[in-house]
N, C-alpha and C positions, 0 to 999 in steps of 0.2 A: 623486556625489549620487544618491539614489535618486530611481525615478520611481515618482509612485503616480497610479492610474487611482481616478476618480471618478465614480459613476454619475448624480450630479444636483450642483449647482449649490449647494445645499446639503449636501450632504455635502465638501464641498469647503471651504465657509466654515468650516464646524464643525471643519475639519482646523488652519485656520489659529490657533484658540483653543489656549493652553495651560495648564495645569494651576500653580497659584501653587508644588505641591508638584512638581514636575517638576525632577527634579535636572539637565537640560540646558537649565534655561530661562537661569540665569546666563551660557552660555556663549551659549546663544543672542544675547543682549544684547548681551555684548560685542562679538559678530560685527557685528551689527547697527550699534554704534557705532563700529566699526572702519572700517565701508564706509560709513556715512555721513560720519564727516572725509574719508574720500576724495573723494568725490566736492563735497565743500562743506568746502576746506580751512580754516580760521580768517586769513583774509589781512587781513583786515578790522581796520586798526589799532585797537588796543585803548585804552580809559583814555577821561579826559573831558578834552576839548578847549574852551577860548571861543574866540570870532571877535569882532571885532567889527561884522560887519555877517551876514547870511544870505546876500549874498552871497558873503562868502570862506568861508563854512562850507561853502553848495554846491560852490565852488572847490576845496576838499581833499576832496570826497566825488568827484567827479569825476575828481580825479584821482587818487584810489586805484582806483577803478571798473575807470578805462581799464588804471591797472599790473595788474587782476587778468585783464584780459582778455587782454594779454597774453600773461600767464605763461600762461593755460589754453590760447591759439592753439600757444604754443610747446611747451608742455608735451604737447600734442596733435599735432603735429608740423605743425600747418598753418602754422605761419609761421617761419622763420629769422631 
């Protein structure tokens, strides 16, 4: 990756805009969407669910919560 030198604080910002006709803005994007699943995988069960009370709703949001925190401690190598 290349490095580029900025001489003010605005020219810096002005660097991060890109041009709608920029033939590497697409790829840019993708990039961009590639490393945000990474970092924020979709674990989060999907579809629509009833409970019958708020309490067991919070009960399965919790305890998908903890399974995701999990997998990121282990996936992270802080836990076995």
């Amino acid at each position: 990756m290349p490095i580029h030198r900025f001489r003010d604080l605005d020219e810096a910002r002005r660097a991060l805009w890109a041009d709608a006709s920029d033939p590497s803005l697409a790829a840019r994007i993708h990039r961009l969407w590639q490393f945000s699943r990474r970092l924020a995988s979709p674990r989060i069960p999907r579809g629509l669910r009833r409970f019958r009370t708020i309490e067991d709703a919070n009960e399965e949001r919790e305890r998908w919560v903890q399974e995701r925190v999990q997998a990121l401690l282990i996936e992270r190598g802080q836990v076995e």
